[in-house]
N, C-alpha and C positions, 0 to 999 in steps of 0.2 A: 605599293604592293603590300598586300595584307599578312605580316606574318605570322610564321609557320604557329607560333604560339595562341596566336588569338584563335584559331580554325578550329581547337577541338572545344573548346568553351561553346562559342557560337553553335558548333552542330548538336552539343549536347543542351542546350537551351531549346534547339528548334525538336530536338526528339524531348524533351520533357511538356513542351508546349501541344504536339501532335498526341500523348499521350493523353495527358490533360483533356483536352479534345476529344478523342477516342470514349475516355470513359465520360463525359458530360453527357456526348449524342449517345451510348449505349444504351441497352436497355434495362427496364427494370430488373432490379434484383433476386425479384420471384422468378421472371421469364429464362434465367438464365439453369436451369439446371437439368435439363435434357436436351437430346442434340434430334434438330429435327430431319425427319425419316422420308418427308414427303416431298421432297425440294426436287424440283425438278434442275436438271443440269444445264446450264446455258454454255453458248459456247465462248472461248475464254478472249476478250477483246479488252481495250482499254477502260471500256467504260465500263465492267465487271473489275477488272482488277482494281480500280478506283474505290468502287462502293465497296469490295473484298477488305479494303485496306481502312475506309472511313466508316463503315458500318459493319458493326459484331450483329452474326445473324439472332433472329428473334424467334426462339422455339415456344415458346409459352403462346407466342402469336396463333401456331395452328392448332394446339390445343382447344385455345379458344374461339376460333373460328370452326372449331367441328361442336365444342360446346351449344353455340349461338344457332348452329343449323340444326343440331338433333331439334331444339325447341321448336323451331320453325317446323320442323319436319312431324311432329309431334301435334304441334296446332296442324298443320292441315291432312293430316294422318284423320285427327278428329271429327274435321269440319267433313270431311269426305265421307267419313262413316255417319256421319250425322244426316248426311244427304241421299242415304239410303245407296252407298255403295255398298258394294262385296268386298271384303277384306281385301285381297287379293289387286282389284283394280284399285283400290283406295289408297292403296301402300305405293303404286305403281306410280297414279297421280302422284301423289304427296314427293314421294323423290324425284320426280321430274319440278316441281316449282321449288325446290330449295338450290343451293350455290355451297355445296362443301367445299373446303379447299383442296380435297381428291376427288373431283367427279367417278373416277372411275374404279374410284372403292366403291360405291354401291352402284356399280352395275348388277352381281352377280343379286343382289339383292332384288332387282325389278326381275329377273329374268327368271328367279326363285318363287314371286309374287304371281309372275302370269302363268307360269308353264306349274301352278303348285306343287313346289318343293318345298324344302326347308326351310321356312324366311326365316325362321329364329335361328338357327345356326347360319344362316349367309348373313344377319344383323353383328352377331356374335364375331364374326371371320370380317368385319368390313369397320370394326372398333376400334378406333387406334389404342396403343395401348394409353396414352394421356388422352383426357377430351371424349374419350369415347363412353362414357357412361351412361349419356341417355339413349345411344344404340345398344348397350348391355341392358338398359332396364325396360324398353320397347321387346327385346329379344325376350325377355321374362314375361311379359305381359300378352306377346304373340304364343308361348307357349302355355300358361295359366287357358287361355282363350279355348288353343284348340284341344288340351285336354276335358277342359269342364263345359266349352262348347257358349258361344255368346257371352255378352260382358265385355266386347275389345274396347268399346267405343268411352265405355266410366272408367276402364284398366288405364288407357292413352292420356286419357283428361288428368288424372289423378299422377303420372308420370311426367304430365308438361308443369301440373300446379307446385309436382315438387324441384323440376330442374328448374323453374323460375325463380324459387324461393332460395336454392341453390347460388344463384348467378347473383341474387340479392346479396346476401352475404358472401359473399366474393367479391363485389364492387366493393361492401364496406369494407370490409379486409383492407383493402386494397386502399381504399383511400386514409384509413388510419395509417398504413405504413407510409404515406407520403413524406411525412417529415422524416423518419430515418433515410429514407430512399433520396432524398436531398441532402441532408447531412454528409453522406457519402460522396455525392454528387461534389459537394462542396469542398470536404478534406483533397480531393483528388485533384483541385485547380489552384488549394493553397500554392504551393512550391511557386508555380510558373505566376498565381497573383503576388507573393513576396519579390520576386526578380522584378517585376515591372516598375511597384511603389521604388523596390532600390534604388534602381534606374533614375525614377522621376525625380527623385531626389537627389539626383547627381552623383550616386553612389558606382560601387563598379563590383557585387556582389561577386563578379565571375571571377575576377582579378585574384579576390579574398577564397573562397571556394576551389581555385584551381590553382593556386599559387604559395602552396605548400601543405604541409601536413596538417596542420591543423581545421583547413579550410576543409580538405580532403573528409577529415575526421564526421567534421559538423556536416557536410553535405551528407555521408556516409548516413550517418543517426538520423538524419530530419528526411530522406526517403523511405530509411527505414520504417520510423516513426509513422509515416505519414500513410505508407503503405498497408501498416499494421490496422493501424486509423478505418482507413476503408476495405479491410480483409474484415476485420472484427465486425465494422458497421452489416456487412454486405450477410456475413453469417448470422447475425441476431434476425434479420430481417426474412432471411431464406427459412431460420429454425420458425421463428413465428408465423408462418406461413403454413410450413407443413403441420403446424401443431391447431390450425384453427378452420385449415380451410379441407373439405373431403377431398 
């Protein structure tokens, strides 16, 4: 029979381990600072509460997946008007061949497109507030248009050539921060990697750590520590982010 003393060691190894875990599979450290709006609700079963528990949701994801469609939407905005449509039916096309992750954010948009209404304000009303910049800048471009009258078709081209160049540097961004973003990755699996080596070595860290004050102390300092580790790491990486990227 296992006793009462060994139980709280052991659970507190398998939650530093699950922790451990938790932040390796999480996401990037850029992704994590707005809570995303667009999530549609599932209903609650086992295999949600599982992923609820092993995966922290990924907001920077639909950002960028509305980023990725304006482009899209954007080239065939062009191609359409290249092809000698009418504004109107060209904008109409173009958002039926794109895959935003709100299909039904830009309905009001087509329905503004065919029935001509406001497409620059339903562009403007359909932008998320992250991600949605190249619908704010299509929205400036539909209205430049219809005040000065022709010009959509070099306006749109000139809107895709700059959110491409955009999305360029945002990859680089992004790949420079790779080493900080593992570092962190790193500090957060020490603790539960030192208990293992212990272990291998025939050690009984838990013993030492739970087995009076001193143990207490030094466990106390080295999650502290460790914690701070990847709070600090996670902050440099979030501030150089917001400082280099629109």
């Amino acid at each position: 029979m296992t006793p009462p003393g060994g139980l709280v060691p052991a659970l507190v190894a398998m939650l530093a381990a699950a922790l451990a875990a938790w932040e390796w599979t999480g996401p990037d450290a850029g992704t994590t600072r707005l809570t995303s709006l667009t999530r549609r609700r599932r209903p609650r079963d086992m295999r949600g509460f599982w992923t609820a528990l092993t995966r922290r949701p990924r907001p920077g994801a639909t950002a960028a997946a509305w980023r990725a469609a304006s482009i899209e939407l954007c080239q065939s905005l062009a191609a359409e008007l290249s092809a000698g449509r009418t504004p109107g039916d060209a904008l109409a096309r173009a958002v039926s061949s794109v895959d935003p992750p709100d299909p039904a954010a830009l309905a009001p948009v087509v329905a503004a497109a065919r029935d001509g209404g406001d497409v620059a304000q339903a562009l403007l009303n359909a932008a998320p507030a992250r991600g949605g910049e190249g619908l704010a800048r299509l929205a400036a471009c539909w209205r430049v248009s219809v005040a000065v009258g022709g010009g959509l078709t070099a306006l749109v081209e000139r809107v895709c050539a700059s959110l491409r160049e955009a999305q360029a540097h945002r990859e680089e961004v992004a790949a420079q921060l790779s080493g900080p973003r593992a570092t962190a990755r790193m500090l957060a699996g020490l603790p539960v990697l030192g208990l293992l080596m212990a272990a291998g070595l025939g050690m009984d860290p838990l013993a030492f750590l739970f087995g009076g004050p001193a143990g207490f102390v030094c466990l106390a300092v080295g999650l502290a520590l460790d914690a701070a580790g990847v709070w600090w790491t996670h902050r440099l990486v979030t501030r150089a982010e917001e400082l280099t990227l629109p």
